[in-house]
Biotite code that builds the C-alpha atoms (Angstrom):
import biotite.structure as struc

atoms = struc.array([
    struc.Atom([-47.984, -8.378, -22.192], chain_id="A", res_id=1, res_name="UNK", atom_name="CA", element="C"),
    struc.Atom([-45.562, -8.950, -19.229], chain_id="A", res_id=2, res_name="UNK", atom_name="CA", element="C"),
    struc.Atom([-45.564, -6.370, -16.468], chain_id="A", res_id=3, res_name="UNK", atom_name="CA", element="C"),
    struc.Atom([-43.672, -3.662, -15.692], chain_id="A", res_id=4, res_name="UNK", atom_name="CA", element="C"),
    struc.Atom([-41.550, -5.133, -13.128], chain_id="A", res_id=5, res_name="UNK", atom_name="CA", element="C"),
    struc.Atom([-41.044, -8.620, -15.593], chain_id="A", res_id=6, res_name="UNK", atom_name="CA", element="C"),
    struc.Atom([-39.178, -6.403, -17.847], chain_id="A", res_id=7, res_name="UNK", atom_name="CA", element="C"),
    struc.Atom([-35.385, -7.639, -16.284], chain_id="A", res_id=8, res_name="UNK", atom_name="CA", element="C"),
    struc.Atom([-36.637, -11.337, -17.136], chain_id="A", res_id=9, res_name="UNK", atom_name="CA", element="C"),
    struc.Atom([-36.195, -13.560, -19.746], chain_id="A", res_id=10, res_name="UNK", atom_name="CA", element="C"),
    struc.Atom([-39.738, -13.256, -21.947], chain_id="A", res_id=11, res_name="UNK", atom_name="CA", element="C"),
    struc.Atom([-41.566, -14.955, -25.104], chain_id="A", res_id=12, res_name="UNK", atom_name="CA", element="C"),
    struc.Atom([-45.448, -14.997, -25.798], chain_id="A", res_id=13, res_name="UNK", atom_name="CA", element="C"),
    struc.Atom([-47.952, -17.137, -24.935], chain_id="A", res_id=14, res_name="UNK", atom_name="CA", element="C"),
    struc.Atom([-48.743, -20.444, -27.384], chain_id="A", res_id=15, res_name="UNK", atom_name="CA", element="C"),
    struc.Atom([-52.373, -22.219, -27.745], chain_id="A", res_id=16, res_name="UNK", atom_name="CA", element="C"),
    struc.Atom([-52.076, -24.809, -25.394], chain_id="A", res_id=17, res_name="UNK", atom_name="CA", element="C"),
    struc.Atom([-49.549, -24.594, -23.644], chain_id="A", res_id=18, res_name="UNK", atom_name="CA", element="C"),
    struc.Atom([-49.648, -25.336, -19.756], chain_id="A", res_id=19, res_name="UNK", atom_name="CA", element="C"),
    struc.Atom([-48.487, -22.886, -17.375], chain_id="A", res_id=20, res_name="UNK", atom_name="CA", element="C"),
    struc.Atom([-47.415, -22.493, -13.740], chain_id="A", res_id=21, res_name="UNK", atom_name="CA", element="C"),
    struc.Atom([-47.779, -19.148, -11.905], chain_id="A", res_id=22, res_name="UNK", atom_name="CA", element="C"),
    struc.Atom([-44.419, -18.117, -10.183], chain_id="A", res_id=23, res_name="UNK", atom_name="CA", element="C"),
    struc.Atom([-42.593, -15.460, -8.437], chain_id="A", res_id=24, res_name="UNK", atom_name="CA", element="C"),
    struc.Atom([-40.065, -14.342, -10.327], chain_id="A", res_id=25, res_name="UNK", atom_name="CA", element="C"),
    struc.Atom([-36.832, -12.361, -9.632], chain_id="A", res_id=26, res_name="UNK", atom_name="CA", element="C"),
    struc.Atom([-38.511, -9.283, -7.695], chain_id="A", res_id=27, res_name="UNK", atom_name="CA", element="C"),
    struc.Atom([-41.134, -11.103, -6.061], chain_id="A", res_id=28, res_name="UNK", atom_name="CA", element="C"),
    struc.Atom([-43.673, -10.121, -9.093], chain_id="A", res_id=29, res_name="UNK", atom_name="CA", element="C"),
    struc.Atom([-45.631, -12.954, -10.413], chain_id="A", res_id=30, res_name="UNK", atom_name="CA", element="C"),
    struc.Atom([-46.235, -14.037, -13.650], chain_id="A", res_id=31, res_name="UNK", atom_name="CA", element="C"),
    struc.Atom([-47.194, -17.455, -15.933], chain_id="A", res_id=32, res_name="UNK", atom_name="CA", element="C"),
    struc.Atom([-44.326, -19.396, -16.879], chain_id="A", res_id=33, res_name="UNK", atom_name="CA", element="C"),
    struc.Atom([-43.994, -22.787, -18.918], chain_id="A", res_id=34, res_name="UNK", atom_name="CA", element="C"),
    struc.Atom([-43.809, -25.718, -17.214], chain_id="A", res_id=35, res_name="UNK", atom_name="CA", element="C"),
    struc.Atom([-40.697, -26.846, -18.909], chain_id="A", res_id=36, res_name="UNK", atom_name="CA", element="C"),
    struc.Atom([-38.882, -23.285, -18.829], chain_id="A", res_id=37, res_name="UNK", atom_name="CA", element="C"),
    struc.Atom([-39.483, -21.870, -15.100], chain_id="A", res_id=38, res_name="UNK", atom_name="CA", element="C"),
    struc.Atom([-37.572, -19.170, -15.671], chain_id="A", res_id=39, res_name="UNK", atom_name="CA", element="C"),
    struc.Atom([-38.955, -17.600, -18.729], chain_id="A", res_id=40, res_name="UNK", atom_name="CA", element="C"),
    struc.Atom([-41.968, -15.190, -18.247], chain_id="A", res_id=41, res_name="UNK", atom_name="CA", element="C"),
    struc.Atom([-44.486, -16.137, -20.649], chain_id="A", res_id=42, res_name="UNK", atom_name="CA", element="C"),
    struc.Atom([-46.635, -13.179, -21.804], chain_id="A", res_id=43, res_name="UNK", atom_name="CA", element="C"),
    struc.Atom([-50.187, -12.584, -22.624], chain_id="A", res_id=44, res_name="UNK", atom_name="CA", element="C"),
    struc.Atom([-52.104, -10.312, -24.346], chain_id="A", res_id=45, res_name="UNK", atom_name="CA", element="C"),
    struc.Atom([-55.115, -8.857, -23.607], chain_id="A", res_id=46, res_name="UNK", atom_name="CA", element="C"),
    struc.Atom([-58.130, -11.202, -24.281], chain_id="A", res_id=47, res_name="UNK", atom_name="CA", element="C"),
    struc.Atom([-55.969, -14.179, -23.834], chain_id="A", res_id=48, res_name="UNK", atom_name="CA", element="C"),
    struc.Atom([-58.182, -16.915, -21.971], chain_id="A", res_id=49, res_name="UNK", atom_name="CA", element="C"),
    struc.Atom([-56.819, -19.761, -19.978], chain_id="A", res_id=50, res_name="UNK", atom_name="CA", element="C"),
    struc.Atom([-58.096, -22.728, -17.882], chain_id="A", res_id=51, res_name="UNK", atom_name="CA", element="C"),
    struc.Atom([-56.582, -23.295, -14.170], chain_id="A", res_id=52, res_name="UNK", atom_name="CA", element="C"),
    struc.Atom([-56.425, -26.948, -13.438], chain_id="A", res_id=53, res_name="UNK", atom_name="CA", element="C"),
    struc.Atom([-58.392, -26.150, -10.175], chain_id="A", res_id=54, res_name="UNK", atom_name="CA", element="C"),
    struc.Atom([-60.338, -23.546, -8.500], chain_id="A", res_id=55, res_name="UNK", atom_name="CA", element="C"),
    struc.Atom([-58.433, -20.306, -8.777], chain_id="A", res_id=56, res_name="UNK", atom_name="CA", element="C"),
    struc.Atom([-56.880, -19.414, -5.538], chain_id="A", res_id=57, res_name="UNK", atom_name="CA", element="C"),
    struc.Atom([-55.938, -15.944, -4.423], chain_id="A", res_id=58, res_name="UNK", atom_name="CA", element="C"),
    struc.Atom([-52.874, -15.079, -2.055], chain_id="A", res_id=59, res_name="UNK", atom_name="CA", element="C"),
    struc.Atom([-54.453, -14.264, 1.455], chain_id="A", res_id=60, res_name="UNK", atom_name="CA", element="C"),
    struc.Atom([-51.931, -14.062, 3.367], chain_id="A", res_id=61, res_name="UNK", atom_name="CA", element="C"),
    struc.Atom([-52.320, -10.345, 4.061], chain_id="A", res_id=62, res_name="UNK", atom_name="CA", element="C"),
    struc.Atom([-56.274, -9.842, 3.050], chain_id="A", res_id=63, res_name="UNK", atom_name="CA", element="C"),
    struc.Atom([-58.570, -9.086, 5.985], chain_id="A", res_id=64, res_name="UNK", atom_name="CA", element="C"),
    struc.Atom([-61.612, -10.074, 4.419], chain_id="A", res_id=65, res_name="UNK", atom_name="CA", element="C"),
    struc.Atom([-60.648, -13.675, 2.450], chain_id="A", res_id=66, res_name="UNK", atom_name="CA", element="C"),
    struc.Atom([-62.065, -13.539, -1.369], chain_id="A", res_id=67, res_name="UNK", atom_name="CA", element="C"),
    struc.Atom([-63.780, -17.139, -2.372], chain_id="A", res_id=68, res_name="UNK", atom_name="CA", element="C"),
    struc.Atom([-62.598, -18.780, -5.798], chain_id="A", res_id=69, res_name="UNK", atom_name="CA", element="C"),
    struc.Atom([-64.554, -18.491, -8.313], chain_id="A", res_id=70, res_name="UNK", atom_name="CA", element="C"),
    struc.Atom([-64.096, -21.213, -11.620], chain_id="A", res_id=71, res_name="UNK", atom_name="CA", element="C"),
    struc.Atom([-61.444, -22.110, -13.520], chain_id="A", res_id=72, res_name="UNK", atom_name="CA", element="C"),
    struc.Atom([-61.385, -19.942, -16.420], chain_id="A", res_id=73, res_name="UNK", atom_name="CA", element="C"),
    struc.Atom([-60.087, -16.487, -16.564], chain_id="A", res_id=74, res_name="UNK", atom_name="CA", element="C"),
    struc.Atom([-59.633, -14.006, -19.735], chain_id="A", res_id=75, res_name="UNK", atom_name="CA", element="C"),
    struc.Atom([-56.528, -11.532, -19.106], chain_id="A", res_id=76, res_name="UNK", atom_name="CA", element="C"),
    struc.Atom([-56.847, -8.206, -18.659], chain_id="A", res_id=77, res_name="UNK", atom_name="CA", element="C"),
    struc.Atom([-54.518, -4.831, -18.466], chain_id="A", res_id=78, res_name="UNK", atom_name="CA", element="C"),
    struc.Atom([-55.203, -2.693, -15.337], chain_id="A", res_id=79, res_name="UNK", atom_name="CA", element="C"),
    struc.Atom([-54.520, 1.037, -14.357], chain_id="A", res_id=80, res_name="UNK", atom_name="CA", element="C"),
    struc.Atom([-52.073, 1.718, -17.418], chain_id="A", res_id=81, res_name="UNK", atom_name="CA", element="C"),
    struc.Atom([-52.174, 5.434, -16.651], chain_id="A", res_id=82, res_name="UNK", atom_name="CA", element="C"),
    struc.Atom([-49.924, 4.042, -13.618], chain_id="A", res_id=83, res_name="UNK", atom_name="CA", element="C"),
    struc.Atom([-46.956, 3.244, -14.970], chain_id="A", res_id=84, res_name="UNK", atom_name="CA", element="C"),
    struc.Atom([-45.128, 2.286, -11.173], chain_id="A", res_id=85, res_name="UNK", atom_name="CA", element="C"),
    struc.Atom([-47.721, -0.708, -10.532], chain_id="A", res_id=86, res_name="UNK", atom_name="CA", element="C"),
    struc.Atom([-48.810, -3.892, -11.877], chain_id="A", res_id=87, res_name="UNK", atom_name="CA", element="C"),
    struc.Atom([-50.899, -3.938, -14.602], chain_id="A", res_id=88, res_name="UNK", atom_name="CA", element="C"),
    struc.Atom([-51.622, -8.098, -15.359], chain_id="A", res_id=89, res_name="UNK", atom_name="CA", element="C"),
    struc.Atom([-54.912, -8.942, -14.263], chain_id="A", res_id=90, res_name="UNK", atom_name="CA", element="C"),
    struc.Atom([-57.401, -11.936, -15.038], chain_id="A", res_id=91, res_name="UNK", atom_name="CA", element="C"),
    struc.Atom([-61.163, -11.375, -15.462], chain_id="A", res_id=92, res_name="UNK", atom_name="CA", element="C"),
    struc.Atom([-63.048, -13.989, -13.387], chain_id="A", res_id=93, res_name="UNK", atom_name="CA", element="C"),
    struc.Atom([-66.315, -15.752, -14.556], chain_id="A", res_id=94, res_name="UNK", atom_name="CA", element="C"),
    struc.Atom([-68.172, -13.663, -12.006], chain_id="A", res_id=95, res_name="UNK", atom_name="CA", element="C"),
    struc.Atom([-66.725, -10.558, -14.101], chain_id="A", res_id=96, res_name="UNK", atom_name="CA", element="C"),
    struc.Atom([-64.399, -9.821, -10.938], chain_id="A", res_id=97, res_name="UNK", atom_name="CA", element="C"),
    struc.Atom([-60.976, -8.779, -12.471], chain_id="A", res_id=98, res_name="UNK", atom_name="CA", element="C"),
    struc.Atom([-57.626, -10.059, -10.096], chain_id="A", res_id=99, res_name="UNK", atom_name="CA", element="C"),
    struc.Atom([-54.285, -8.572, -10.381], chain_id="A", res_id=100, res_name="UNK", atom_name="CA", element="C"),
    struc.Atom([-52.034, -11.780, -11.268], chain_id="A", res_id=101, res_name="UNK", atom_name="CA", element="C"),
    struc.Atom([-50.006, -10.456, -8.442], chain_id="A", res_id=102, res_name="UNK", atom_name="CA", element="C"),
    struc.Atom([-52.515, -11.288, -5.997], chain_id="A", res_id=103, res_name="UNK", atom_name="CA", element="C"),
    struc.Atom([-52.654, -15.286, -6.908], chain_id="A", res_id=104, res_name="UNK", atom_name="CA", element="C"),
    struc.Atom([-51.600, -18.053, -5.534], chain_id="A", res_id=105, res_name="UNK", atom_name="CA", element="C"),
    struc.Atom([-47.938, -18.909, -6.496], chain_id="A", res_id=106, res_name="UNK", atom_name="CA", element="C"),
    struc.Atom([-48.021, -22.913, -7.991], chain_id="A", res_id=107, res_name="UNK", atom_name="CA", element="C"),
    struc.Atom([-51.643, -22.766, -9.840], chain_id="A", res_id=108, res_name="UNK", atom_name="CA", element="C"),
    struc.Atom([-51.070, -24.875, -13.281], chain_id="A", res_id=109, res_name="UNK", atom_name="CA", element="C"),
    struc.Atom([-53.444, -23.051, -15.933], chain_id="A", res_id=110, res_name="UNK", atom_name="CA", element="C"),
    struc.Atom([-53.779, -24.097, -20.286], chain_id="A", res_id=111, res_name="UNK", atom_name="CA", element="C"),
    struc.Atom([-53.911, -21.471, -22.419], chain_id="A", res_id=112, res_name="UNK", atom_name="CA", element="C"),
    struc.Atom([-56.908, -22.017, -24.479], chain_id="A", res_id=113, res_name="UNK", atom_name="CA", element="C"),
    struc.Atom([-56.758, -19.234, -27.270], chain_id="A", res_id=114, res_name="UNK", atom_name="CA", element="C"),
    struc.Atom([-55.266, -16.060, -28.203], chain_id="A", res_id=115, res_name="UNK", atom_name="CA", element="C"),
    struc.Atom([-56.871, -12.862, -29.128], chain_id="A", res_id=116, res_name="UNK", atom_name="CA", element="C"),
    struc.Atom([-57.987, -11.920, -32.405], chain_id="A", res_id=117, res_name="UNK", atom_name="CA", element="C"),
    struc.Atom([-54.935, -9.512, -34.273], chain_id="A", res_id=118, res_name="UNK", atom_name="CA", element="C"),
    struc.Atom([-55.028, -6.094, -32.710], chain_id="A", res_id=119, res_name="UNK", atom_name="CA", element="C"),
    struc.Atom([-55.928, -3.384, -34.516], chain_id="A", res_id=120, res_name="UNK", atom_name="CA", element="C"),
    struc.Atom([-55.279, 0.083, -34.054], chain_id="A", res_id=121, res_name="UNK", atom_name="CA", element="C"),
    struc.Atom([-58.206, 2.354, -31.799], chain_id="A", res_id=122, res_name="UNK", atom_name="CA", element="C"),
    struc.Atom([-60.661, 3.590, -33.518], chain_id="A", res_id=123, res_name="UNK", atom_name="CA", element="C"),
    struc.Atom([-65.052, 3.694, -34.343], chain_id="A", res_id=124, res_name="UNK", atom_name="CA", element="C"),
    struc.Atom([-64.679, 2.219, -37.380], chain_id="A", res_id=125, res_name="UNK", atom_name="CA", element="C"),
    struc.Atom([-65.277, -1.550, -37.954], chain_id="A", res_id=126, res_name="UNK", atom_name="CA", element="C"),
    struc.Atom([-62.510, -4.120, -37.501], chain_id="A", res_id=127, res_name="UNK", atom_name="CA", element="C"),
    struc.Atom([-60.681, -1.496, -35.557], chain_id="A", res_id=128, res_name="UNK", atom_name="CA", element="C"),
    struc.Atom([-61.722, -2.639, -32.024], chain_id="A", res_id=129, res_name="UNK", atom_name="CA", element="C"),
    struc.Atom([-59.356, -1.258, -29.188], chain_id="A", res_id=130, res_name="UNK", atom_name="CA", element="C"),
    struc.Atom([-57.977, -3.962, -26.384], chain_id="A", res_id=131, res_name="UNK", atom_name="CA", element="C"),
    struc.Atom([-60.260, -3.302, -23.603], chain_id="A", res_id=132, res_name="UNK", atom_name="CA", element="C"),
    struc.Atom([-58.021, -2.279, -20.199], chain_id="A", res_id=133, res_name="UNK", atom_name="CA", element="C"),
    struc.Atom([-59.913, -1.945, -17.134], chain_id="A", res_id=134, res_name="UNK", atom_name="CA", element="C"),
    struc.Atom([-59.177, 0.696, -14.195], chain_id="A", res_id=135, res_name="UNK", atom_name="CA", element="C"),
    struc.Atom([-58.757, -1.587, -11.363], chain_id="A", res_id=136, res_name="UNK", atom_name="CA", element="C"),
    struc.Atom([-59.900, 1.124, -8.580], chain_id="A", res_id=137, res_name="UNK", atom_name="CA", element="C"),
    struc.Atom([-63.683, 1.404, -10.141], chain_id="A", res_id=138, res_name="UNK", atom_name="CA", element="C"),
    struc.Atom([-63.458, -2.258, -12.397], chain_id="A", res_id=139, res_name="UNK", atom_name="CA", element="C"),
    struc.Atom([-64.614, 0.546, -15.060], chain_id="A", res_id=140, res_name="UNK", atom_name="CA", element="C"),
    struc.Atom([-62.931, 0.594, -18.247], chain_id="A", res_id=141, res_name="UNK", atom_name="CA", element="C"),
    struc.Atom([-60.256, 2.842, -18.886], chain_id="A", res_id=142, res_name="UNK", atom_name="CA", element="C"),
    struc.Atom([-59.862, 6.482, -21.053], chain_id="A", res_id=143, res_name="UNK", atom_name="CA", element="C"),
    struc.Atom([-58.292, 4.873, -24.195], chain_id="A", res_id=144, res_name="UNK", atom_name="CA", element="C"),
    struc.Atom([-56.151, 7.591, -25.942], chain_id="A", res_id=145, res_name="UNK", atom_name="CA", element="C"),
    struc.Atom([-56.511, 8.449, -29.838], chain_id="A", res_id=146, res_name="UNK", atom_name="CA", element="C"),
    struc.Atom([-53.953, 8.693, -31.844], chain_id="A", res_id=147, res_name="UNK", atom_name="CA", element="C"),
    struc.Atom([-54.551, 10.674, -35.142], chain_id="A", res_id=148, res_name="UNK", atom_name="CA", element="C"),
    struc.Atom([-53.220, 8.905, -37.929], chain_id="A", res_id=149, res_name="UNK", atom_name="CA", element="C"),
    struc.Atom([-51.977, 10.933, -41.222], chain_id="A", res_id=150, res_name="UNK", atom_name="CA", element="C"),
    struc.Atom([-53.815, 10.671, -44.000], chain_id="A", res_id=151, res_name="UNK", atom_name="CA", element="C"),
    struc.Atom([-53.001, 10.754, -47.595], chain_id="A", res_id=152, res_name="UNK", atom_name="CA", element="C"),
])
């Protein structure tokens, strides 16, 4: 997925493979774009896992107390989606930290290694395994919402 505020910019999904560069786009949200096509947001979906070239850095410029990096691969995540007015991208850390992608370092180069499995609808039943999202406040995972399906 791209977030909320990437909605006004140019967008296509992720591709095994591919290397990325974190950017700020129009609007000062960040996001992964190609190397070859800065201006085109390139979306994940949940479960996605890429490799940073280096130690992942976060953005410090405003944090009091200055968060240490921690590896170089990261699984992404969707937090607080019963927000709708904040960003929702987020990477889960080796360490089982989860980052907003807003709070990286702008000019990280990261590989996608693999995509998710096909997503299936939620439900208890096997094979129908619901994206995990995360509530960024507690790092608990979030209320998932049924949806009844007709039957028949």
């Amino acid at each position: 997925m791209c977030d909320y505020s990437l909605h006004m910019v140019s967008s296509r999904p992720a591709e095994v493979g591919e290397k990325l560069v974190l950017r700020r786009f129009l609007g000062g949200t960040r996001g992964f774009a190609a190397v070859n096509e800065p201006y085109v947001a390139v979306c994940m979906l949940p479960g996605t896992e890429v490799a940073f070239e280096m130690e992942i850095q976060f953005d410090q410029i405003w944090s009091i107390f200055k968060r240490k990096a921690t590896g170089t691969v990261a699984r992404f995540r969707q937090v607080n989606l019963n927000n709708p007015n904040t960003h929702h991208d987020a990477l889960e850390l080796g360490d089982g930290r989860i980052v907003r992608v807003n709070d990286l370092r702008v000019g990280q180069h990261a590989t996608v290694l693999q995509l998710p499995t096909a997503q299936q609808p939620a439900g208890d039943t096997p094979g129908n395994a619901a994206t995990p999202t995360v509530d960024l406040e507690t790092q608990a995972p979030a209320q998932q919402t049924l949806h009844a399906m007709p039957t028949g």
